[in-house]
N, C-alpha and C positions, 0 to 999 in steps of 0.2 A: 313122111308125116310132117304135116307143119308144126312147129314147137312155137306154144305161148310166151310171150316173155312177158311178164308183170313187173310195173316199174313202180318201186315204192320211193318215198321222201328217204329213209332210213334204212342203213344195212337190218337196222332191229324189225323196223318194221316188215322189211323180207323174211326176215328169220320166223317173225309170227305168223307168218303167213305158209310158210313153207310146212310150219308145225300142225295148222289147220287140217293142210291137207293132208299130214300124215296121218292125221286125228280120223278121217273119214275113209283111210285104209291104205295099200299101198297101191293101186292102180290109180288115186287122182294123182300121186307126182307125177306121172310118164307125162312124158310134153310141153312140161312146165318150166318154165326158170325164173325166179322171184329177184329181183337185185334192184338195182341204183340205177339211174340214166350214165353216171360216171364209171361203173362197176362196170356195163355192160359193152360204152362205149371202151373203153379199158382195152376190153377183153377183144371187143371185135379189131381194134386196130394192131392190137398183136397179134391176130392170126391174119389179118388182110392189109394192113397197114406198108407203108415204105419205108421204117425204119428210123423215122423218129419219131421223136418223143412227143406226149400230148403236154401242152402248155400249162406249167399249174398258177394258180392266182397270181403266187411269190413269182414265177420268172416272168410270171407278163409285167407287173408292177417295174420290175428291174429293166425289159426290155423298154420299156414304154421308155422310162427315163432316159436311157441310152438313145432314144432316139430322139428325143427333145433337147439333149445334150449334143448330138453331133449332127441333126437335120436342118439343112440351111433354108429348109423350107418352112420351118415352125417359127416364124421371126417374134411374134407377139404371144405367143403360146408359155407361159413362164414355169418353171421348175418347181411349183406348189407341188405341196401334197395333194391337194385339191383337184389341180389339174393335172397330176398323175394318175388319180382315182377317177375321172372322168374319161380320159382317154382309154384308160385300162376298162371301164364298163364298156363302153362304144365298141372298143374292139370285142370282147366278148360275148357281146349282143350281135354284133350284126356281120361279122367277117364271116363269110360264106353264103349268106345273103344273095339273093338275084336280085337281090333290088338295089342292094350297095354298088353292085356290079355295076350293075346300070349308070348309079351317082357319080362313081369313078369316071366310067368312059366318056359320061357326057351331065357333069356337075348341074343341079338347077340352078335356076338364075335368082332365085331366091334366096340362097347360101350367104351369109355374112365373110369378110374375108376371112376370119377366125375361123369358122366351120369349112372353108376353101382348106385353111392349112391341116385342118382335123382330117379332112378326106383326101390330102393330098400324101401324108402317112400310112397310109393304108397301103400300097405296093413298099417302099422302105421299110414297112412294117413286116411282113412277109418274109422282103428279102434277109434283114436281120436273126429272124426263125430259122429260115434254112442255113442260111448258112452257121446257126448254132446249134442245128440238129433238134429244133422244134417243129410243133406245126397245131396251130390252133384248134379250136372243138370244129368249129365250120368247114373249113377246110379239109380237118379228117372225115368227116360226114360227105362228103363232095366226091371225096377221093372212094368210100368204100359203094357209090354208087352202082360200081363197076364189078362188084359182087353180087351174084343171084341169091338172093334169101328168100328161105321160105321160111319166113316167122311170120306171129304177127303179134301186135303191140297192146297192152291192156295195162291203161293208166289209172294207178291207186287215187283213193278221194286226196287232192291238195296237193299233187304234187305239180314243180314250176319245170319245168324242162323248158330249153332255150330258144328261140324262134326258129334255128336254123332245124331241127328236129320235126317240126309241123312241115319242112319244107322235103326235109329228106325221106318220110317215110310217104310222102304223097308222091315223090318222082320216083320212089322205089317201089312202089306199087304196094304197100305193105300197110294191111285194114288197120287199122287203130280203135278203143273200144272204152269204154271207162268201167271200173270194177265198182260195182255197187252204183245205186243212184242219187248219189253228191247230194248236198246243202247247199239249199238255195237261200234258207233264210234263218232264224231263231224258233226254236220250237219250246213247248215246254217239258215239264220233267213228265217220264214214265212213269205207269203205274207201279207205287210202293216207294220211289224215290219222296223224301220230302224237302224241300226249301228249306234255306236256310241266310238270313242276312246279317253277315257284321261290317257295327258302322264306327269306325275312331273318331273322335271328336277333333283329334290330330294328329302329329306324324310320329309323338312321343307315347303315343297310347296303343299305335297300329299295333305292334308286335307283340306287347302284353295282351292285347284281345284277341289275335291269332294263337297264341300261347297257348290262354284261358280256353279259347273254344278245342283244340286241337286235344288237351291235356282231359279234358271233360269227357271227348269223344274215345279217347283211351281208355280212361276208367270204363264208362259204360259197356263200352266192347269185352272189357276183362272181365265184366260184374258176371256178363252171363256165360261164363268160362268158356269163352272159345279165344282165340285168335285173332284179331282186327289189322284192319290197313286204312290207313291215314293217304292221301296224296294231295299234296301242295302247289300247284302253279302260281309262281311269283315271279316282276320282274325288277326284285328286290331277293336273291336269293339268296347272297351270303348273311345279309344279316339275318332274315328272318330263318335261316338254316340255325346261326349263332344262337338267336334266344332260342327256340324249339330245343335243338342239342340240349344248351344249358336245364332245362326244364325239364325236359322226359328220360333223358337218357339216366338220371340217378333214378327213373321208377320205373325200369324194367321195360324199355323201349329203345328200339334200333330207330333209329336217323341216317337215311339216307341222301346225301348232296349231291345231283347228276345237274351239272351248270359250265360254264363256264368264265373264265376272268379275264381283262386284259392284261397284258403282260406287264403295261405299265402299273398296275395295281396288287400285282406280287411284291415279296420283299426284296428279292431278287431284282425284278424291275426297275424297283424305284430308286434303286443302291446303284443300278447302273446308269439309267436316265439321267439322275442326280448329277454324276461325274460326269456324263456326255455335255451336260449344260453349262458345268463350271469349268470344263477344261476347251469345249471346242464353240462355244458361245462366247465373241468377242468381248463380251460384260463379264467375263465371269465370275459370276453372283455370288456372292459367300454363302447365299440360301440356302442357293443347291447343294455345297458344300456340307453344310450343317445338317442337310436333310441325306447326306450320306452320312454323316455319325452319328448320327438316332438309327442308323439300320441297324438290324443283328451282323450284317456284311462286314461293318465295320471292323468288331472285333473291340469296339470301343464298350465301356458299360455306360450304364445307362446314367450315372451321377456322373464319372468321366467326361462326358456327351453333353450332359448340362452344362458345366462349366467351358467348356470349348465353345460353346453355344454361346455364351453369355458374354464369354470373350472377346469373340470373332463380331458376334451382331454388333458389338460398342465402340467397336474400334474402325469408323470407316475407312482411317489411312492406310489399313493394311492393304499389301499389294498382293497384287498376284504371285508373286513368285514367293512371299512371306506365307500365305497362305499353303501355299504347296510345301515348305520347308518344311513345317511342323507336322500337316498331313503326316509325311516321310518318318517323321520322328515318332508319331501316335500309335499307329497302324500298317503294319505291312501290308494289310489286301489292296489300303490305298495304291502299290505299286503294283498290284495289278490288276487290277483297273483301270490305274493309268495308260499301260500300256493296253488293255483292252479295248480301250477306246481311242487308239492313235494309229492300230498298225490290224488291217485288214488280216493278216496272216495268221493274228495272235489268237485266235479261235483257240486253238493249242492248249490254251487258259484254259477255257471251259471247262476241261477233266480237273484241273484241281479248285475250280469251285464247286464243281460235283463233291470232290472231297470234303468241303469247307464245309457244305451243307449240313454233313453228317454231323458236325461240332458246333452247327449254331448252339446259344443257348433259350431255353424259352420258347421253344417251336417242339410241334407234339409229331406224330412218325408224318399225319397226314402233309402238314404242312412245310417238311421237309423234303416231302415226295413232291410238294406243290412244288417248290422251288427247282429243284430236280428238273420238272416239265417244262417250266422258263427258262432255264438252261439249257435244254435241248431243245427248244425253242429258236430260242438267240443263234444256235449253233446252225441251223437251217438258214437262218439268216445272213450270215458270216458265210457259207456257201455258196448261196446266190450272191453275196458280193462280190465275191472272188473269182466264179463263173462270167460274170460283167464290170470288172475290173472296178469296181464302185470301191471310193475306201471307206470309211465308218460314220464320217462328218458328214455324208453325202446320201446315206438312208435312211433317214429320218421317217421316209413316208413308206417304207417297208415296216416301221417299230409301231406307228397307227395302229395299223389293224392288226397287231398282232394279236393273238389272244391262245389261252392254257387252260386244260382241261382241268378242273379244280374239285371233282368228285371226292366225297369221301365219304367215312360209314363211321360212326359211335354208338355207343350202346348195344345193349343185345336183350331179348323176351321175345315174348308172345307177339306184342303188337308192332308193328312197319309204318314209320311215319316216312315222304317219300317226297323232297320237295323236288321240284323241277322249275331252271328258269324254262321264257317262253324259246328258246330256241330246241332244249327236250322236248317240251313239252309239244312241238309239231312232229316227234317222234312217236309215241302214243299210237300203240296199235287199237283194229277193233276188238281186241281180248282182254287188251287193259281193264282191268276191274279192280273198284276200291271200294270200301264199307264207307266211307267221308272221301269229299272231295268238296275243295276249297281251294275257290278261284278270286285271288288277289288282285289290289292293284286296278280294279276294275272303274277307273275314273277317266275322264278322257286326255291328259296327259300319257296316257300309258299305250290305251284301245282307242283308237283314231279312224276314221272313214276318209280321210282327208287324201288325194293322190297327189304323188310330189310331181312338181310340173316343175323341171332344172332347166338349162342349158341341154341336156342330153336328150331330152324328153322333145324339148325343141326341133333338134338337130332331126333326130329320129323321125317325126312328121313329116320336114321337109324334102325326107328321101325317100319317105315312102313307106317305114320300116317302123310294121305293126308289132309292138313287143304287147303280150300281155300284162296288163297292168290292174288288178281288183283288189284294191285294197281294203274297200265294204265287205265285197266278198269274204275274203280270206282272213278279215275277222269275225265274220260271224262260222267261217268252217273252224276258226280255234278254237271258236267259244265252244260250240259244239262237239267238239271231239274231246274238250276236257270234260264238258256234262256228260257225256254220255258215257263215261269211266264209273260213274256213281252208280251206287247199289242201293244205300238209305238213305243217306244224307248229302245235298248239294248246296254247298254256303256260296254267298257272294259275296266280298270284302270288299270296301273303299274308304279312302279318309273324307272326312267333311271339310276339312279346312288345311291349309298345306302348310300354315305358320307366319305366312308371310303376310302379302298383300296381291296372291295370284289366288283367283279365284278358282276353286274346284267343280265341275259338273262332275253327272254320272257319265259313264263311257252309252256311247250307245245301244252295244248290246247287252246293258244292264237295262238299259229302259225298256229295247224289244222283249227281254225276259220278261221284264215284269209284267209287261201286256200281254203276254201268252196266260199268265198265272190271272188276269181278270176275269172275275164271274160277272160275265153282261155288262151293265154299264158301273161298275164298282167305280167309285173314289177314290184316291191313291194319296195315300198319307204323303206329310211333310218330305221323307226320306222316296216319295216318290214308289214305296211297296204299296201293294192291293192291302184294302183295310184289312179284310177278313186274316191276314197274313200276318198279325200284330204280333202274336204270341210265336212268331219265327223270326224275331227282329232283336240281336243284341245289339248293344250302344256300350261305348265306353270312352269317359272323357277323359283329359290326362291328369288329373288326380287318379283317379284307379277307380272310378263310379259310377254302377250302368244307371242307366235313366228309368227311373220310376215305375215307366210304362210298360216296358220290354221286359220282356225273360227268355233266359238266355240258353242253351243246350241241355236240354232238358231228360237227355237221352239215356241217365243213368238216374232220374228221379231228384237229382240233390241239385241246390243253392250253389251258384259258382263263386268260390272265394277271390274277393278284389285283391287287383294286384294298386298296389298303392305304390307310386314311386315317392316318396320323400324328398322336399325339398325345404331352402333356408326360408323362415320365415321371419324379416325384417325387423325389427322391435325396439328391443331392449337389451342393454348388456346385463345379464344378471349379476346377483351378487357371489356367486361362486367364480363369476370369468372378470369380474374389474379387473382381479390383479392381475390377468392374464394380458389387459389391455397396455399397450406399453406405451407411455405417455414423457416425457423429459416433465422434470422436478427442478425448482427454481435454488439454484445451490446454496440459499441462507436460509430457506424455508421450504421440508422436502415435502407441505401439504397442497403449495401453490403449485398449479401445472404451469409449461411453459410452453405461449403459442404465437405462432406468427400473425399478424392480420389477416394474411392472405388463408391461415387455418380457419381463422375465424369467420374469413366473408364466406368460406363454402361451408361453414357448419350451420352459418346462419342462413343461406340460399337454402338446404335440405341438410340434417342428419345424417341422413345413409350415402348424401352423395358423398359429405366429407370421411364417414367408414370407409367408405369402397374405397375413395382414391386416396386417402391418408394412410389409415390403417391396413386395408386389405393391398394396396400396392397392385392391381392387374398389369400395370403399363407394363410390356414388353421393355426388355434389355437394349433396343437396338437405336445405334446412333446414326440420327437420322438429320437431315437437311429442311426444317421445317418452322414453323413459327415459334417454338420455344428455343433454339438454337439461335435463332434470328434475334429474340427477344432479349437474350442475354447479351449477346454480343454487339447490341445496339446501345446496350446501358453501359457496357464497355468504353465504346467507342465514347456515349456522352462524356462519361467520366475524365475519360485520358484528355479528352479536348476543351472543358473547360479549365481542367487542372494545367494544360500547354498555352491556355489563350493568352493569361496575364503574360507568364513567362515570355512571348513573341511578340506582342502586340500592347502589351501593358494596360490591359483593359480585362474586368472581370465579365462583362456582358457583351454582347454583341449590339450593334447599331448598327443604325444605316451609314452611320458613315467609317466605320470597318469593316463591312460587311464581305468584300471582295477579299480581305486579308482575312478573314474568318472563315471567308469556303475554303482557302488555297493551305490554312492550317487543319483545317477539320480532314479535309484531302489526305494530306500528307498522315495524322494521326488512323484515319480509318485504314488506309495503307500498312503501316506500322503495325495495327490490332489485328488483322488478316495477317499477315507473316505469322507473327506468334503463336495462332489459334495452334497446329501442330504441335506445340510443347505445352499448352492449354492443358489443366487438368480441372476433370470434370467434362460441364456441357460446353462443346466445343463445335466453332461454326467451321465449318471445313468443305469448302465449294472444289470438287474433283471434278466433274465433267464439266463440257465444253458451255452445258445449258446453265448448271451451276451456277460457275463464273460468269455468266451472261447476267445473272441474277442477282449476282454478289454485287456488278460493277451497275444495276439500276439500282440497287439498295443502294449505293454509296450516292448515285449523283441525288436520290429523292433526300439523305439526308443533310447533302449540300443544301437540296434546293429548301429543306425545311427551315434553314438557319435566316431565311428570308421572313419568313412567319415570329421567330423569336427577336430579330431585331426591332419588332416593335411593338410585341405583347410588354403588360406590364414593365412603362419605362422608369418610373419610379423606382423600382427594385431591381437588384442587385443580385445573383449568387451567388454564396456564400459556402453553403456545405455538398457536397457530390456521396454521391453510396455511403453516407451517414449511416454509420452502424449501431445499431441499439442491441445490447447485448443482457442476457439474462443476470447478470451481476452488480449492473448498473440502476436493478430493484424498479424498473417503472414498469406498474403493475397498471391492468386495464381490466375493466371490467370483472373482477375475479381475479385473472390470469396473471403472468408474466412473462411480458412482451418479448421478445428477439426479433429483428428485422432490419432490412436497408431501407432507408429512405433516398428515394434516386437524387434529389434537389430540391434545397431551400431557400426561397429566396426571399432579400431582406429588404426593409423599406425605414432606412435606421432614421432617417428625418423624421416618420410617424410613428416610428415603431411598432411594427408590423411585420410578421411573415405568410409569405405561402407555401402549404407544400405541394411540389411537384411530381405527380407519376406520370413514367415514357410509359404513352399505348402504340400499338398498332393501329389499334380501330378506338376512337370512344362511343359507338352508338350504344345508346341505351345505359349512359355512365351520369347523368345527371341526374343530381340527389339535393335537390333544392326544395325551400317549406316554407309557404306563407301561413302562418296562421289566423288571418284573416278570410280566408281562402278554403283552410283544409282544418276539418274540425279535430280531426283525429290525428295525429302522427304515426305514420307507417315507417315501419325502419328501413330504409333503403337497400339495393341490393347491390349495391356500391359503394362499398365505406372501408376500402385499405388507406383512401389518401384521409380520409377523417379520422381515422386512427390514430394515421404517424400524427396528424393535424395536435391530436388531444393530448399524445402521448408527449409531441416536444413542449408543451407548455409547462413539461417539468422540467426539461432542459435550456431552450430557449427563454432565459429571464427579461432581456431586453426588451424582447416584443412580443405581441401577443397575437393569436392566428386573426387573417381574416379570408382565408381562402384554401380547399383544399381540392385540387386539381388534376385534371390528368390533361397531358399532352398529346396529341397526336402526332408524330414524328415523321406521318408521310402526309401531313395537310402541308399544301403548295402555296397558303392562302390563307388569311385570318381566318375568313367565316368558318365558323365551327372546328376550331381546331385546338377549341378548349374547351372543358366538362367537367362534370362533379358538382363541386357546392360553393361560392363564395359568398362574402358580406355583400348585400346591394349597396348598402348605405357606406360601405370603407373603400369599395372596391371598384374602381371600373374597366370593366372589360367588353365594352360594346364594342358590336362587331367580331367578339372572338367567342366568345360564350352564349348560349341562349339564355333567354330568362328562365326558363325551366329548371338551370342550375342554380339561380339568385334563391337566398336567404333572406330573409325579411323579420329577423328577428336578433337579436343580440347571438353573435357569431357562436363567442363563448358556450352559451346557454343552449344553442342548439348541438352542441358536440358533447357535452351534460345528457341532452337527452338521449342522442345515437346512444354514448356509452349505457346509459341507465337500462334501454332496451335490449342492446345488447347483453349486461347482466344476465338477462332473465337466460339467455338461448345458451349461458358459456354455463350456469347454473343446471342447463335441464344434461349438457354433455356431460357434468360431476355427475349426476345421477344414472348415468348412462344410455339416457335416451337416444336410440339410433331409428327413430322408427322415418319412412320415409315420409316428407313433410314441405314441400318446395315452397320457396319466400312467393315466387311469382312466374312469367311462363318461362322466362329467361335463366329461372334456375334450372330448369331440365338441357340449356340446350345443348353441354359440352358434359353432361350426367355419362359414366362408362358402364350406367345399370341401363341397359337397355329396354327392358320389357318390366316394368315398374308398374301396379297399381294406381300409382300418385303422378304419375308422367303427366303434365302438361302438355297439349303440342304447343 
């Protein structure tokens, strides 16, 4: 008797099938065998087979390596993961092949030399298998030629089996047939099924409207007391697993999570990748580091963990082997880990982080089991290295693809909510049956028609070698085998918009749906649904608000209550939180606050921007090599080298004619300020790497070559004061306030009696605050006024003279032109050729730094009352703004 064999995608799907037939009595089993294309081949090459082994993903990945590793004939073919994963499909695809056969013995002339060394692999490939007691899928397919069978083959709807199978069961003479007659295209719903569409306005609102619709669909199901089933295809399924759980399971509903995760996205995972980075990664990164003491693996708590955190990111000089000391002193699992990730052997481990597992704290039975599965995970991995003498640093592209079966079950009732990612979800027998079914994610990010056309795909063509490839196809058989699960209810999910600046369509087979659901030539709303379909269309935007027009599951009779997330709404401090606002008090009067200019030019650019970054503090702990490091350490550098000029050179300014004694001192002192920076406390510039110091020594010579630009700004003047400190004791009160701040440099012009004050910039675009009142009817307060500040401030300290300029310098201009900005007197001051007119004053100096402060009054008046609301001077206050998504944003 010839026996059927039915080849399904899934062991489940066999199983359901097997059950059918038991359903219709016991004479349809006889004849029958339901299984896997894997299952089957399995089974036939251990009863016909030569005794080894079928090759699984993990030892090809390892072989492939090994042989890139030791093949003198793969010269340009490089040890990527990429081109691990490449050569591992190729050989899977096409080994045993008549047509590779062919390629082999007589190469086309087509072939690139790259694709020559890929196909030159292929016997070395082979021989590496045997002689390790493997033997590929094609090969064993080849080899069990040589058995007489009498089967014959009936292939389930979607299942891929490998080309070499089309090849073996045609020279084995053995019918081939398909069960059922396949999905060629989108159909629409059955009779009694109804439509259904939810639409997020964004990515913050998705899961509150799957929520909302799912939680609706429960009640109604319970209303009319029976029993219901929920199933979810998403391929978003942990989280949307997370909200659902959260939400149904306290109302007498089961959740179930059949999906799975990659390994690096366990806690397990990431505790170990983490140490793989920081210990066998030549940089190794205190990140990774720190992202192992946030694990539970740790062992570390979690305030513990912040402060190691805050410690390790501040401190860039710490080394590596400072680094690992304390590790040692914190945490024992750090030492093994260490040794996990150094010595191939140490598998061994494994069992007592299987232990460890059991004592995380904070992890529930599911998620401890999760870890469990990454662990014997890892351990399968550890196996195969040691099988291919690979040590730990050297598998990287085996930890890729790793991935963990992350199933789990909460809650218990009447009703089954059942999400499935999409790799279950091509599990899906034809007996699957659900009361709702709600098909996520449906945008074309996710459901694509697009065929990959790679390198392999390439290759493939030019040998001849037909793989099938329908990726139109084989989404519209998804789509359809999750609809066709639904009983009443079939919903469609997608977001409208992603958050960003990537635009969303609908996927395609959300559009074929829809056209199936048109009556004749119907009109297709905005959201691209048939009109008549309006009252089957939820919307929800990320306040918690469906849209007017829409209503929403309606399947229990009642009004869906909005899920509202709450968020800060920007304003005002009230008068219950002033006190809570902590502000410095000026120590002879504790009704005056006390602020710096620089407080004040960001309160006056916006309110919320100076809350955010004043009061609320977001900036990260970590000490970093960047333009604020730079910045201080440059105002350093001025200081120490005007204060060393007189002392060498007995000159307080620079000329052209010291100019050469001025670099060769400036030289020596930036020298000097670099050494130090390491006993620096505070923000400290600290050049480690090779690029660093590449960086450090062009900042030194651009501030050489700047001393060329000062030797001949402003030659009348003199400097006189350097980091001039103004301290809150010394009572010089501005605008309301009471000041504290450094002033970088003043310089004096004691023949007229005159000063300027000086601020070191990087950049001054956009720093000239100059006002003709012939000109400008109005006064606008500028958005540049720390150096008109100190300007107004020293005219209580400086008696001798009085301002007529307040300045910023640019420290990397090589060149007069523009390498001075702000605001001077036109009529006191000349600075042609270094300043624009844009920054000229045209009005009694005095009287315009009267006005700045007068304006300012008003903005230092509305922060006493608490006004934080957001408010920008002009577009340049939004541009270094750390509230990124703002109402009031300027671009």
């Amino acid at each position: 008797m010839t026996r059927n064999v039915v080849i399904f995608s899934s062991h489940d799907q066999a199983l359901s099938y097997r059950k059918q037939l038991a359903a219709k009595g016991s004479g349809a089993c006889f004849g029958v065998t339901a299984t896997t294309f894997a299952a089957w081949l399995a089974d036939a090459w251990e009863l016909y087979g030569d005794g080894r082994g079928l090759i699984s993903s993990l030892d090809r990945s390892f072989a492939v390596r090994f042989l890139l590793e030791h093949s003198s004939g793969a010269g340009s073919l490089e040890l990527t993961d990429g081109g691990i994963a490449l050569v591992c499909r190729f050989f899977s695809e096409a080994i045993g092949l008549d047509a590779l056969e062919a390629a082999v013995d007589s190469p086309p002339a087509s072939l690139s030399a790259q694709e020559r060394e890929i196909l030159g692999l292929v016997e070395p490939y082979r021989a590496v298998l045997l002689q390790r007691g493997f033997v590929e899928e094609g090969d064993a397919l080849n080899a069990l030629l040589g058995v007489k069978w009498d089967i014959s083959f009936t292939l389930a709807e979607g299942v891929e089996l490998p080309p070499c199978f089309a090849q073996f069961a045609e020279k084995a003479g053995i019918p081939c047939s398909i069960l059922g007659g396949g999905t060629e295209c989108i159909t629409g719903l059955p009779e009694g099924v109804l439509p259904q569409f939810l639409f997020a306005s964004g990515p913050s609102a998705e899961n509150a409207l799957i929520s909302s619709y799912v939680r609706q669909a429960c009640e109604a199901l319970s209303s009319k007391g029976r029993a219901g089933s929920v199933l979810v295809v998403t391929s978003r399924p942990h989280s949307v697993y997370a909200t659902l759980s959260e939400s149904l399971s306290v109302r007498g509903c089961e959740c179930v999570l059949q999906a799975r995760k990659p390994f690096v996205e366990t806690h397990f995972g990431r505790a170990y990748m983490a140490i793989r980075e920081f210990i066998l990664d030549d940089r190794h990164d205190p990140r990774a580091l720190m992202d192992f003491a946030s694990s539970p693996f740790s062992g570390i708590s979690v305030q513990a963990a912040a402060k190691i955190d805050a410690s390790v990111r501040g401190d860039r000089a710490l080394s590596f082997e400072e680094l690992q000391a304390m590790m040692h002193l914190v945490t024992e699992t750090y030492d093994l880990f260490e040794e996990l990730v150094s010595d191939a052997d140490a598998s061994l481990l494994l069992d007592r982080f299987i232990d460890l597992s059991e004592e995380l704290r904070g992890l529930d039975a599911a998620s401890v089991f999760e870890q469990q599965i990454a662990i014997m995970a890892l351990r399968g991995v550890y196996e195969a290295a040691r099988r291919w003498g690979v040590g730990p640093g050297a598998f990287t592209f085996a930890l890729s693809s790793l991935s963990v079966d992350v199933s789990r079950t909460c809650g218990s009732g009447s009703n089954r909510v059942v999400v499935l990612d999409a790799l279950q979800a091509s599990s899906l027998s034809a007996q699957s049956r659900f009361d709702v079914v709600v098909h996520c994610d449906l945008d074309a990010r996710y459901v694509s028609a697009s065929e990959s056309h790679n390198a392999l795909v390439t290759l493939e063509d030019k040998l001849g070698i037909q793989v099938p490839r329908h990726a139109l196809q084989d989404a519209r058989l998804a789509f359809e085998r999750v609809k066709r699960c639904a009983i009443k209810y079939f919903a469609c999910e997608r977001v409208l918009n992603a958050g960003g600046d990537e635009d969303v369509y609908p996927s395609f087979v959300l559009d074929e749906f829809c056209e199936c659901l048109r009556e004749g030539d119907e009109e297709l709303d905005g959201f691209g649904v048939p009109r008549h379909l309006h009252d089957f269309v939820a919307t929800r935007d990320e306040g918690g608000l469906r849209d007017t027009y829409a209503a929403n599951y309606q399947a229990g009779g009642e009004n869906p209550d909005s899920i509202v997330i709450p968020g800060f709404a920007p304003g005002i401090v009230g008068e219950s939180s002033k006190p809570l606002l902590s502000l410095f008090r000026a120590p002879d009067n504790p009704g005056i606050i006390v602020l710096s200019p620089s407080a004040i030019e960001e309160y006056v650019n916006c309110p919320y921007r100076w809350y955010t970054a004043r009061r609320l503090r977001p900036e990260a702990p970590d000490e970093l090599f960047g333009p604020l490091e730079q910045g201080v350490f440059v105002h350093a550098v001025w200081e120490s080298f005007y204060r060393c000029l007189e002392q060498e050179i007995s000159s307080k300014r620079v000329t052209l004619g010291n100019l050469d004694q001025a670099q060769l001192c400036l030289s020596r002192v930036f020298d000097a300020e670099l050494a130090k920076q390491a006993q620096v406390e505070g923000v400290r510039y600290l050049p480690l790497s090779f690029t660093e110091r590449a960086q450090a020594n062009r900042l030194k010579q651009t501030l050489v070559d700047n001393l060329n630009v000062q030797a001949r700004m402003l030659p009348r003047f003199t400097p006189q004061q350097f980091e001039l400190s103004i301290e809150p004791g010394q009572g010089i009160d501005y605008a309301g306030a009471r000041l504290m701040g450094r002033v970088d440099r003043v310089d004096i012009d004691a023949e007229h009696g005159h000063y300027v004050v000086i601020d070191y910039k990087g950049g001054i675009a956009g720093h000239d605050a100059g006002f003709d009142p012939d000109e400008q009817e109005d006064f606008r307060i500028p958005s540049k006024i720390q150096a008109l500040i100190y300007a107004q401030a020293l005219r209580r300290v400086v008696e001798s003279a009085r301002p007529v300029g307040a300045l910023y310098l640019s420290y990397r201009a090589k060149e007069p032109a523009r390498s001075l900005a702000g605001s001077f007197d036109s009529s006191m001051l000349d600075v042609t050729g270094f300043a624009r007119s844009a920054a000229g004053v045209n009005m009694n100096f005095e009287s315009y730094l009267d006005m700045v402060e007068l304006e300012v009054g008003k903005r230092v008046a509305d922060l006493l009352e608490g006004d934080i609301a957001p408010n920008p001077l002009c577009e340049s206050s939004c541009t270094y703004c750390p509230v990124r998504y703002c109402e009031k944003r300027l671009s």
